[in-house]
Each structure stands twice: as structure tokens, then as C-alpha cells.
C-alpha positions as CSV (number, residue, x, y, z in Angstrom):
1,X,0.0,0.0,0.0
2,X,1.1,3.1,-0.9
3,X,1.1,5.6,2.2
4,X,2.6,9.2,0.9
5,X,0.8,11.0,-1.5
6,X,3.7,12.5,-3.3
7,X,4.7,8.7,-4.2
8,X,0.8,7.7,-5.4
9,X,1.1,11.0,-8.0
10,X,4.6,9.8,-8.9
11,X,3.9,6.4,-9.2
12,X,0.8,7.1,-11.5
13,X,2.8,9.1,-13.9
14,X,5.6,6.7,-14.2
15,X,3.4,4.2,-14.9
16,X,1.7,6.1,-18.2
17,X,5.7,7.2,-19.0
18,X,6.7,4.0,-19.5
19,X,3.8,2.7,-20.8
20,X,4.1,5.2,-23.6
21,X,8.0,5.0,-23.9
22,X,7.4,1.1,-24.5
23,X,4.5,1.9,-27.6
24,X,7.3,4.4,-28.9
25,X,10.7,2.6,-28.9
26,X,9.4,-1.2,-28.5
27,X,7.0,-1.1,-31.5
28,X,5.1,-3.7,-29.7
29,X,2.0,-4.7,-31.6
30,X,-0.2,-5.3,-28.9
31,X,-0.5,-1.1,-29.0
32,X,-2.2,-1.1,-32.1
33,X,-4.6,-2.7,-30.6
34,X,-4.5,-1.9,-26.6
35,X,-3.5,1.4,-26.5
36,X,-1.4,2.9,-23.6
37,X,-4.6,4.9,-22.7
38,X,-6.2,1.9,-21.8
39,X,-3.2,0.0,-20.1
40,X,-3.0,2.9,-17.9
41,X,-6.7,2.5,-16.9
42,X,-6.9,-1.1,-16.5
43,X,-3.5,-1.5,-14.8
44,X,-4.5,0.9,-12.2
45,X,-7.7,-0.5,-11.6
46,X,-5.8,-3.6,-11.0
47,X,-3.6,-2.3,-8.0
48,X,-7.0,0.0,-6.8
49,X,-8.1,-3.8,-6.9
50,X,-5.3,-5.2,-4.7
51,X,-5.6,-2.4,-2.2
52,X,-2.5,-0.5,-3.4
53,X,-3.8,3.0,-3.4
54,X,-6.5,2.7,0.3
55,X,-4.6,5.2,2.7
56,X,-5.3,9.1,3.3
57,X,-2.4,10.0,2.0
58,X,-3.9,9.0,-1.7
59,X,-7.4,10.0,-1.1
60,X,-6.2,13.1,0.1
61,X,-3.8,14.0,-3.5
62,X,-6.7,12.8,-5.2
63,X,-8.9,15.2,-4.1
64,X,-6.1,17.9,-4.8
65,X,-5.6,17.3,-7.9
66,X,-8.3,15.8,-9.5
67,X,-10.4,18.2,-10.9
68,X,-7.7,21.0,-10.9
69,X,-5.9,18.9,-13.2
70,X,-9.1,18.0,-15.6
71,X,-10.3,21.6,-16.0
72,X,-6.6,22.6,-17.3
73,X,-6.8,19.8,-19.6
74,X,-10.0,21.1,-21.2
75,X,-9.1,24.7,-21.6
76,X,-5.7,23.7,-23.3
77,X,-7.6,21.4,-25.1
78,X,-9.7,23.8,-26.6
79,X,-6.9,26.3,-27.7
80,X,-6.6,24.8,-30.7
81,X,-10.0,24.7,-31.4
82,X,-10.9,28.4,-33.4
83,X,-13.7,28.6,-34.9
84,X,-13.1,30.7,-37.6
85,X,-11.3,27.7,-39.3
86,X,-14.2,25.8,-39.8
87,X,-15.3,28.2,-42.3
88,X,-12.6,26.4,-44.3
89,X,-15.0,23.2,-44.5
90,X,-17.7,24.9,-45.4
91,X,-21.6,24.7,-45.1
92,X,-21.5,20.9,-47.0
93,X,-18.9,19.1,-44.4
94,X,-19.8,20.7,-41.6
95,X,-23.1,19.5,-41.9
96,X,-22.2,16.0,-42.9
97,X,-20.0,15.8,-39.6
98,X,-22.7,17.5,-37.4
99,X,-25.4,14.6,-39.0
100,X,-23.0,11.9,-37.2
101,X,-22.6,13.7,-33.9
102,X,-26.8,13.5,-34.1
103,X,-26.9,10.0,-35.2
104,X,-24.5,9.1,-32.0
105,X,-26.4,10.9,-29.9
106,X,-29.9,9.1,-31.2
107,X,-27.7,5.9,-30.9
108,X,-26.7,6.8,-27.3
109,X,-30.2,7.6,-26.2
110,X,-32.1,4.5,-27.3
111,X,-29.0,2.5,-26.7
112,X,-29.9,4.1,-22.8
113,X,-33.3,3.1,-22.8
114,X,-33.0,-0.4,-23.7
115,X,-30.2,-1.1,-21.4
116,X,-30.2,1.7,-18.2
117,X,-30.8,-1.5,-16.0
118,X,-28.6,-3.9,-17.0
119,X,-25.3,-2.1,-17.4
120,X,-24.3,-1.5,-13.9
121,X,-23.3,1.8,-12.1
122,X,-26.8,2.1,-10.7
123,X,-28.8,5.3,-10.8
124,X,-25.5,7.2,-12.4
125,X,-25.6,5.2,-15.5
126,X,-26.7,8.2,-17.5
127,X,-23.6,10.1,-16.0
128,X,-21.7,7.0,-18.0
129,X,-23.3,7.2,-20.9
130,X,-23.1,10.9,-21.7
131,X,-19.5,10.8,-21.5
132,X,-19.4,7.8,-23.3
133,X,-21.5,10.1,-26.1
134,X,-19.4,13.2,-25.3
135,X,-15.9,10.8,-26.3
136,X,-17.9,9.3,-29.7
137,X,-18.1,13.5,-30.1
138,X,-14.5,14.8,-30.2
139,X,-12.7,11.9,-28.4
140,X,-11.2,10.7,-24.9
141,X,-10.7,14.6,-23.7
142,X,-14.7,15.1,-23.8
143,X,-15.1,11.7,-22.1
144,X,-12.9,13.0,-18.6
145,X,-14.8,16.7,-19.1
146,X,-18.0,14.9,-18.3
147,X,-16.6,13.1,-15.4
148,X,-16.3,16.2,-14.0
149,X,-19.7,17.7,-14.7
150,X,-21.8,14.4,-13.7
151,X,-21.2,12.3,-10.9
152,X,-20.1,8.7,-12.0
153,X,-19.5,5.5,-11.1
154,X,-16.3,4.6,-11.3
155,X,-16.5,1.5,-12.5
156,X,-19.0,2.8,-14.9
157,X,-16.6,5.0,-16.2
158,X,-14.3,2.4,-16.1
159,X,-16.6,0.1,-18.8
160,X,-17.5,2.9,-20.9
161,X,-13.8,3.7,-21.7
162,X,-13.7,-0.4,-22.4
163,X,-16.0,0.4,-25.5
164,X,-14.4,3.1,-26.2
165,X,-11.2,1.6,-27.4
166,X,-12.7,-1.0,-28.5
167,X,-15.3,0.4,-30.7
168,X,-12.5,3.0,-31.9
169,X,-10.0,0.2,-32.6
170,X,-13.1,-1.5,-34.7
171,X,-14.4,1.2,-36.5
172,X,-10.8,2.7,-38.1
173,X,-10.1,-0.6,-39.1
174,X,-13.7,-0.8,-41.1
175,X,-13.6,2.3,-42.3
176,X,-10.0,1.4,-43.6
177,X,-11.5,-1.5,-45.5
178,X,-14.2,0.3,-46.5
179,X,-11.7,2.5,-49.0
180,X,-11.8,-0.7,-51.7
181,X,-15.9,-0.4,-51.5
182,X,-16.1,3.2,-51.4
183,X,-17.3,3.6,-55.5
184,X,-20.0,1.1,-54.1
185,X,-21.4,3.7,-51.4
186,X,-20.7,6.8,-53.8
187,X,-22.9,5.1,-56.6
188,X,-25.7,3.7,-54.7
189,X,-26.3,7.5,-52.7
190,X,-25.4,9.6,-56.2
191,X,-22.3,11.3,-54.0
192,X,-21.6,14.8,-55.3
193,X,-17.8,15.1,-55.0
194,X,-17.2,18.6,-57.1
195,X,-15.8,20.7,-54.5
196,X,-13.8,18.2,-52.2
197,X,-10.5,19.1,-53.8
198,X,-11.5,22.9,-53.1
199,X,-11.8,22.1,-50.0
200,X,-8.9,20.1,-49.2
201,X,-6.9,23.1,-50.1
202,X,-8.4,25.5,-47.9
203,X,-8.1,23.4,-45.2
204,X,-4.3,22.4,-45.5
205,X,-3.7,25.8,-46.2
206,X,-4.9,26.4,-42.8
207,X,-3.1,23.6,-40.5
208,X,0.1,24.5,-42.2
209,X,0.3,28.2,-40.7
210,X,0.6,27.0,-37.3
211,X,3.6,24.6,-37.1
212,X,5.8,26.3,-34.3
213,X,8.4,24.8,-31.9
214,X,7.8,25.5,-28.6
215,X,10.2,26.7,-25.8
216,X,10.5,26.6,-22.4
217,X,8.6,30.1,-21.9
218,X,6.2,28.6,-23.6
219,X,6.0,25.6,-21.6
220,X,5.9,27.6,-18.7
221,X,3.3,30.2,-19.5
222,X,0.9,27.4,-20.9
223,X,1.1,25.4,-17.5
224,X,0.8,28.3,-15.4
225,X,-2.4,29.6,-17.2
226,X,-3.9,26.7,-17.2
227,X,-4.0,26.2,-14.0
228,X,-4.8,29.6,-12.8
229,X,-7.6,28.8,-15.6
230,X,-8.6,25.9,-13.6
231,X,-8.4,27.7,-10.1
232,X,-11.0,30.6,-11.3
233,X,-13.2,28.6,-13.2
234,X,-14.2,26.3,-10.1
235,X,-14.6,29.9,-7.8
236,X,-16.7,31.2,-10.8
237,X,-18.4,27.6,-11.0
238,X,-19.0,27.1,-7.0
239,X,-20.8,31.1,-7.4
240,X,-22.9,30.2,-10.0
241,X,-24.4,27.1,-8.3
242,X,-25.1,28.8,-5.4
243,X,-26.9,32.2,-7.1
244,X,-28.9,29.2,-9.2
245,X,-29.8,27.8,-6.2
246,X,-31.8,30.6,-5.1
247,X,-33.9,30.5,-8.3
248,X,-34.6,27.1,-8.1
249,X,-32.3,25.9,-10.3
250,X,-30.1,23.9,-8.1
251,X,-29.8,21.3,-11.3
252,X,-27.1,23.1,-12.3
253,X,-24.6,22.0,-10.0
254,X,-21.0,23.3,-9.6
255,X,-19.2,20.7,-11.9
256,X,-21.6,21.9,-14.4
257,X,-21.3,25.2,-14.7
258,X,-17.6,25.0,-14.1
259,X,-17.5,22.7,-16.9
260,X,-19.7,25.1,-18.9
261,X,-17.2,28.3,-18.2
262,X,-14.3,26.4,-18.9
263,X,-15.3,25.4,-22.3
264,X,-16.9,28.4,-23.5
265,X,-13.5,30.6,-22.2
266,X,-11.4,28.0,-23.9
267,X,-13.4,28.6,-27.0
268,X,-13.2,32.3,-26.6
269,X,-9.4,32.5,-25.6
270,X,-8.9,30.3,-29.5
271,X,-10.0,33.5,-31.5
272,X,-6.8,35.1,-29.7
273,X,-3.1,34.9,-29.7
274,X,-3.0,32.7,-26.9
275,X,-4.8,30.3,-29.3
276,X,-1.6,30.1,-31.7
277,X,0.3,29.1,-28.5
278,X,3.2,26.2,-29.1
279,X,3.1,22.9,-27.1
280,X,-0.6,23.0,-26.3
281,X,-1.3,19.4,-28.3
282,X,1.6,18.2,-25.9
283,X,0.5,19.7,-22.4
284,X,-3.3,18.6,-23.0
285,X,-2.3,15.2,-23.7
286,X,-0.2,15.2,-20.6
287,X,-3.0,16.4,-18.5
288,X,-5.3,13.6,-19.8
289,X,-2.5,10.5,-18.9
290,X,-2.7,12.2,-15.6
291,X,-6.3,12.8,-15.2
292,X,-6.5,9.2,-16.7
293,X,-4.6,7.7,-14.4
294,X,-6.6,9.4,-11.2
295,X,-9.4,8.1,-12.3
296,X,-8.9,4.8,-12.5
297,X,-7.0,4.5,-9.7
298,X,-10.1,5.0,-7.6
299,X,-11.9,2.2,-9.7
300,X,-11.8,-1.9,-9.4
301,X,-11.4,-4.8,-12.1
302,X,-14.8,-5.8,-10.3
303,X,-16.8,-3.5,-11.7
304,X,-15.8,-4.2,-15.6
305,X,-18.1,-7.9,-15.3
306,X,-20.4,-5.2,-17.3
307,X,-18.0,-4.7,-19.9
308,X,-20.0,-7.5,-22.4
309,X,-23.8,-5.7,-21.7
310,X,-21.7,-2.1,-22.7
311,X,-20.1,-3.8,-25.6
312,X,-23.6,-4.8,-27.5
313,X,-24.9,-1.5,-26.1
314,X,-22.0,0.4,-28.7
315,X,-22.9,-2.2,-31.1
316,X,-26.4,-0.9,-31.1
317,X,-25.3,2.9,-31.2
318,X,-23.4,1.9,-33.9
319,X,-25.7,0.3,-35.8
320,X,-28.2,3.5,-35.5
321,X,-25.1,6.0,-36.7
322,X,-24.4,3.9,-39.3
323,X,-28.1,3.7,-40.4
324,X,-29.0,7.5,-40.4
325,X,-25.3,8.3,-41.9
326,X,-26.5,5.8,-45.1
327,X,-30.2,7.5,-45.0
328,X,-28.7,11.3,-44.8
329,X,-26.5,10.2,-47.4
330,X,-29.0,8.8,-50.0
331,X,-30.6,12.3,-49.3
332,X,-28.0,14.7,-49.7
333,X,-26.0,12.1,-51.9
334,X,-22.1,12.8,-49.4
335,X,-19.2,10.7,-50.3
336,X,-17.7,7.8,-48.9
337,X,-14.8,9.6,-47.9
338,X,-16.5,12.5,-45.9
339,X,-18.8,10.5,-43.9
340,X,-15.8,8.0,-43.2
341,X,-13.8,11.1,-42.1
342,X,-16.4,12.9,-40.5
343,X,-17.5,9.3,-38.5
344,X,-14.0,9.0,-37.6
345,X,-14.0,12.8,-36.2
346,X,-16.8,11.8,-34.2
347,X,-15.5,8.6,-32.3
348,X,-11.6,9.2,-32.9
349,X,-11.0,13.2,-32.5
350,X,-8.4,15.3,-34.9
351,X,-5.8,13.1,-34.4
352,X,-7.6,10.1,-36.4
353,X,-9.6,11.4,-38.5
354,X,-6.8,12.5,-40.9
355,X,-5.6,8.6,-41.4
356,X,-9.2,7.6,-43.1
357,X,-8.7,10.8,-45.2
358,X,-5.5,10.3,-46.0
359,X,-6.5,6.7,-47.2
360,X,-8.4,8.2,-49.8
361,X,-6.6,11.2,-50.8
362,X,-3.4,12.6,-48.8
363,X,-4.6,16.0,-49.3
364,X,-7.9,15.5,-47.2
365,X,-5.8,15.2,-44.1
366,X,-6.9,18.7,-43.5
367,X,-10.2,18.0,-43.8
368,X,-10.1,15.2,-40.9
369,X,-8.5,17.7,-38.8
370,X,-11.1,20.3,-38.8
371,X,-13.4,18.3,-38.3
372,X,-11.8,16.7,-35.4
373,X,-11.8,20.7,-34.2
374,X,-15.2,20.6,-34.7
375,X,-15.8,17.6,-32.4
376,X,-13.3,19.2,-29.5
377,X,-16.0,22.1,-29.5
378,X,-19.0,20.7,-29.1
379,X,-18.1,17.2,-27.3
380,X,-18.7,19.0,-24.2
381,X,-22.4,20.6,-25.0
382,X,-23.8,17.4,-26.7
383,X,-22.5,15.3,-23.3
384,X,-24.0,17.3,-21.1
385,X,-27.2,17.6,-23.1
386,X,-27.4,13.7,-23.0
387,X,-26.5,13.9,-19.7
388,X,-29.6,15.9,-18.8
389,X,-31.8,14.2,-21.6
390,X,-31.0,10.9,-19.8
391,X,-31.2,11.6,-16.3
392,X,-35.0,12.5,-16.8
393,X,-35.8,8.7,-18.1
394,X,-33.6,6.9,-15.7
């Protein structure tokens, strides 16, 4: 058992470093198809399991750290996510990646229905669930936001990140396949592909303005606002709760709102300089090995006996995206390529959409990251509308 808390935060991250140092310089295959995300999450629950991690010295970092950690995460994470870019898709892609973030969430909600009592986590399955949705709408970043804002079970949390990479490693190996059958799709839905390559330009024209090395001022100055990011956005979050409480809106609850703030001043601070800031893909994805890692050190192997019941529950979202994405498409006859991309944008985030665009056309790697953007921006709001949605049918 690990007594001091200084050794339970160093232990965690050296865990994820050399988890990730192995998938770098090993080239092990077994990380393309477990990926260090997830052996951080399950190997922790297995010493949370043993007892490793019961004293007050952990508790007591935990509750530190935690959250302060998660809302720097999802400011930095939104950085990169301005707006104004997304004017390089256009009207047409936007749209066909906005008709899979409502097909997931369709999925999600009748996926809820059917299976709210069998899945475990008891009355705070819909907490699950959103951020389950909220990670199939921008990626694993959206997923810990909604930790934050709804009160989970652990282990809940712990089975809905199961499906996650599991459904994620699934579906960009379909959609890979699906490159060979893709004239199929294009002629059966009478796909108008006239302004793709357009398009493509614009967009690469835009990622390539930003490549920057960063320094260690930068470093510094990111981590620093971050956190004092973090700091006032649970003071303005803890405020808000309380002044909605006395007009009877005490549903809005302090992870909510701070949640809320947090995104919406990340989305602000993009338009600005601070949004061209080096090193923020780098310190976001080191805030989410760390928040990772908390989590599931506070969660037990026990609770993933639900894992199967949450696997045919993704199956039936999936089905239902898939489904609507086909129908959408017949109507407003979109590619192959940019549903694949967009789809991928969805469940994957920026960083994977590019490869099923690329697969098709290395100039569409733009595209995929844009709409990843996309995704990073409104992960948050469709999880915590689900959230809400599902919480009044549980």
C-alpha cells in the first residue's frame, strides 16, 4: 500500500511514462490494438483492486488534484480549437459531420433506454453514458470533461472507456477496408464530389500556418495559465451554483457550470493569440495520462463484469449512426470519404480522422482535422445535453 501522496502522483505518472516509452521505442503490436490509454486504466484498476492505493495519504492527492488537473486539460484542449477555421469546411462538411454527432447521440439515447438497467453503475448510469457520447463526439478529452460535470460510477466510467477503445479500434479498421468499396457507397447514394478538392486546399492551407516549436517560456506560460484557468473557473463555477440555487435551479450543479465556463472561455481564448500558442497538443495530452490515471486508480477490475452488456450496447449505437449516416446520405447524396472522415472525427477526434482521409486522398488530411476541431468544440455541450436528456428517463 502506498502511504505518501507525493509517491501515489509519482507512481501514476511513471506508470503512463513508461507505458508510452514502450509503444514508442518497442514497437510492440499489442499497442495497435490496446492502447497505452487503456493499459493505464486497466493496470490501475488492478492495483486499486489489490488495495495499493486505500490510505489518506492518496485519497487526500486525489482530491487535490483531481479536478484542478481535468479543467486545465479542457481549456488547453480547446486552444486549438478556433472557430473561424471551420469556415474552411464549409456549409456541406460541416453538416455531414454534425449529421454523425446527431446520429451518435440518437444511438446513445435509445441504446440508454434499452439497457439503463442492466449495465451496472446504478442510478448514475446516464452520467456513464453521456460521456461515453461526449468521447464518440471529439474523443477521450470530452469523455474526462464529463466526469467532472456528472457524478459517476467509477467502474462505470471504467466500462464505458472499455468500449471506447474497443469500438474505436473496430471502426478505423472498417472504415480502412471500407476505401476498396467506397465507389460502391458513392454510386448507390449519387455522391456529389465537385468541391472536395476545393476544400482540401483551404483546409491544409490552414493547418500549415501554425507549425511552431515551442520553448520553455512557452511551456511555462501554458502550465501556469492553465491552472490559474482551472483555479477561477471552479470559484466562478461554485458562485454560479449557489446564485442558481436561489432560483430554483439547483440542477445546475457546480461541476456543471464550471464545466460550462471552462469550455466556452477556452473557445473564446482560440480567436486570440493565446490560441496560436506552441506545445498545447503536448501539455493537453499530458493532463489527460494524468487525469486518466486518477481516475482509474479510484476504480476496481470488479466493476468491468459489465464490460460484455456495454459492448452490445456500442454495437447498437453503432448500428443506429451507421443507419442514419447511409439514409442522410442517400438524401443529400455525401461521399464515402467524408462521412468515413467525419465518423472517424466523431469517435476518434483530430488526431484520427486524418488517417481515413488520407486513405483516400493525402490532401484530405486537412479536412479530418477540422473536423476533429469541430468535435473538440462541441463534445462537451452534446455530453452534457445527453447527460440531462438521460437523467429525466432513468
Amino acid at each position: 500500500m502506498i502511504q505518501n501522496g507525493f509517491t501515489y502522483i509519482a507512481f501514476l505518472m511513471f506508470l503512463a511514462g513508461i507505458l508510452l516509452a514502450a509503444e514508442k521505442y518497442t514497437k510492440w503490436k499489442v499497442f495497435n490494438y490496446v492502447p497505452p490509454l487503456v493499459w493505464i486504466y486497466v493496470l490501475n484498476m488492478l492495483f486499486c483492486t489489490i488495495g495499493m492505493f486505500d490510505s489518506e495519504g492518496c485519497s487526500a492527492a486525489f482530491g487535490v488534484l483531481k479536478n484542478n488537473l481535468l479543467y486545465a486539460m479542457i481549456f488547453v484542449m480547446l486552444l486549438r480549437c478556433d472557430i473561424r477555421k471551420l469556415a474552411k469546411l464549409g456549409g456541406r462538411m460541416v453538416a455531414i459531420f454534425m449529421g454523425g454527432a446527431v446520429s451518435i447521440m440518437l444511438g446513445f439515447f435509445i441504446a440508454f433506454l434499452v439497457f439503463k438497467g442492466a449495465l451496472g453503475g446504478g442510478e448514475t448510469i446516464w452520467g456513464a453514458m453521456a460521456a461515453l457520447c461526449a468521447s464518440w463526439i471529439g474523443g477521450s478529452a470530452n469523455m474526462a470533461a464529463m466526469e467532472a460535470a456528472f457524478t459517476i460510477d467509477a467502474g462505470a466510467y471504467g466500462c464505458a472507456l472499455a468500449v471506447d477503445t474497443v469500438y474505436y479500434s473496430v471502426w478505423i479498421a472498417l472504415l480502412l477496408i471500407m476505401v476498396r468499396y467506397a465507389g460502391k457507397w458513392d454510386k448507390s447514394v449519387k455522391a456529389d464530389t465537385s468541391k472536395l478538392q476545393e476544400v482540401a486546399d483551404a483546409a491544409n492551407a490552414e493547418i500549415e500556418k501554425e507549425k511552431k516549436r515551442a520553448t520553455a517560456s512557452d511551456w511555462i506560460f501554458l502550465i501556469g495559465l492553465s491552472l490559474m484557468v482551472s483555479a477561477i473557473a471552479q470559484t466562478v463555477g461554485a458562485a454560479g451554483n449557489t446564485a442558481l440555487k436561489e432560483v430554483g435551479l439547483a440542477m445546475f450543479d457546480k461541476g456543471t457550470l464550471t464545466t460550462v465556463f471552462v469550455t466556452i472561455l477556452g473557445l473564446i481564448c482560440a480567436l486570440s493569440p493565446l490560441g496560436k500558442l506552441p506545445a498545447v497538443e503536448e501539455l493537453s495530452n499530458i493532463y489527460l495520462y494524468a487525469v486518466v490515471s486518477l481516475l482509474a486508480s479510484t476504480a476496481t477490475l470488479v466493476d468491468l463484469v459489465s464490460a460484455p452488456l456495454w459492448i452490445v450496447a456500442g454495437l447498437v449505437v453503432m448500428i443506429i449512426h451507421i443507419g442514419i449516416m447511409y439514409l442522410l446520405s442517400k438524401l443529400f447524396h455525401w461521399d464515402c470519404c467524408m462521412v468515413s472522415t467525419a465518423s472517424l472525427a466523431n469517435i476518434g477526434g483530430s488526431a484520427s480522422a486524418p488517417i481515413v482521409a488520407s486513405a483516400y486522398n493525402p490532401s484530405y488530411a486537412g479536412i479530418g482535422v477540422l473536423m476533429g476541431v469541430l468535435g473538440a468544440a462541441v463534445g462537451n455541450f452534446c455530453g452534457l445535453a445527453m447527460g440531462y436528456l438521460m437523467q429525466m428517463f432513468i
